[in-house]
N, C-alpha and C positions, 0 to 999 in steps of 0.2 A: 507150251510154247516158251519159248530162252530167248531172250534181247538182250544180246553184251551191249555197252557202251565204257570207255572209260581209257581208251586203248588212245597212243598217240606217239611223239616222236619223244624223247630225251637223252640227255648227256649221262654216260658214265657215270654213273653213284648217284642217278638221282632215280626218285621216286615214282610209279606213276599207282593209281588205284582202280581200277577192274569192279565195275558192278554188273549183276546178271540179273534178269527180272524173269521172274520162274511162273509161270501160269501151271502151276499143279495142284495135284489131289490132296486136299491140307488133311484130309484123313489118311491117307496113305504116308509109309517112312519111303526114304529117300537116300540112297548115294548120288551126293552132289559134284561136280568138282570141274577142274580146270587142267583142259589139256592145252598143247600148244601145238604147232609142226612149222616147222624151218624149211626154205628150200629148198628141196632134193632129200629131206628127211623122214624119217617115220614121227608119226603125231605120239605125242608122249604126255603121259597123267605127268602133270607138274603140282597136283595138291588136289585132296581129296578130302568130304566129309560128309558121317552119316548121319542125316537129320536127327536122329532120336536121343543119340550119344553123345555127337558132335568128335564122335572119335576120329581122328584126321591122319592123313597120311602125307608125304613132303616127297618130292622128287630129292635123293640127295645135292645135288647140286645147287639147291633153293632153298635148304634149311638154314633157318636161321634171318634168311633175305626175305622173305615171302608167308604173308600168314593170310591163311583162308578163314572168311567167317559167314556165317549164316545167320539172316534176321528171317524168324522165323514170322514177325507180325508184318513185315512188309515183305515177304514171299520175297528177296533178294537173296544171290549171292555174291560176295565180296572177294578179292585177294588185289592185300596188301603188298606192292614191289617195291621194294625198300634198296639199295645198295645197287645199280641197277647195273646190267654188265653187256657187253654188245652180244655174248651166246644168247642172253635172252631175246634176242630180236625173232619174233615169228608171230602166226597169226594166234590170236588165244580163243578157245571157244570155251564155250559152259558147256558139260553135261550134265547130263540127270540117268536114275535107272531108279524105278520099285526095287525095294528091299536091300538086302547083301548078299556075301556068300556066308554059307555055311562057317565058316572059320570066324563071321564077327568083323571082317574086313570087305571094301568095295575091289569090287571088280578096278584092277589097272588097266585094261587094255581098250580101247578104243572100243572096235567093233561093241563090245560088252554091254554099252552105254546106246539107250533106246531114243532121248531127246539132246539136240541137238542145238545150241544157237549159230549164228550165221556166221559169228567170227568178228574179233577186232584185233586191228595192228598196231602192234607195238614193236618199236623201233628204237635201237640205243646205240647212239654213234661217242 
């Protein structure tokens, strides 16, 4: 189970902080991460990382703005929005999936991703 909270409204170049509370298999590794989808758009990995490594992945358009972290003792996931810009307005959900791919990197594509949270809004006017 995934419960975002952290989600809300802000102005341009401000901040907001995204936490995920992860009910999984603390034996089991993990691709974690944070998609988004916009109205009328396809849902998009905007940050990714795999538990064991912490090797991470950035949407280009978020690097640098946006850092994803993992507390591995309190079974959260975090992503830092920093610089905030109104494309980033959509809903953000957590996912999770067992393992990786073969290549050492997490799956980008939605479907891909087996756990799901319900989604929180964030909005930047």
């Amino acid at each position: 189970q995934l419960v975002e909270s952290g989600g809300g409204s802000v102005q341009t170049g401000g901040s907001l902080r995204l936490s995920c509370a992860a009910s999984l298999n603390p034996g089991d590794t993990y691709c974690l991460g944070w998609f988004r989808q916009a109205p009328g758009k396809e849902r998009e990995a905007v940050a990714l990382i795999y538990s064991e490594d912490r090797r991470s992945y950035y949407l280009d358009s978020v690097k640098g703005r946006f850092t994803i972290s993992q507390d591995n003792a309190k079974n959260t996931l975090g992503l830092q929005m920093d610089n905030l810009k109104p494309e980033d307005t959509a809903m953000y959900y957590c996912a999770a999936r067992e393992g990786r791919m073969a290549t050492g990197t997490c799956w980008r594509f939605g479907p891909d991703y087996y756990y799901w949270g319900q989604g929180t809004q964030v909005t930047v006017s």
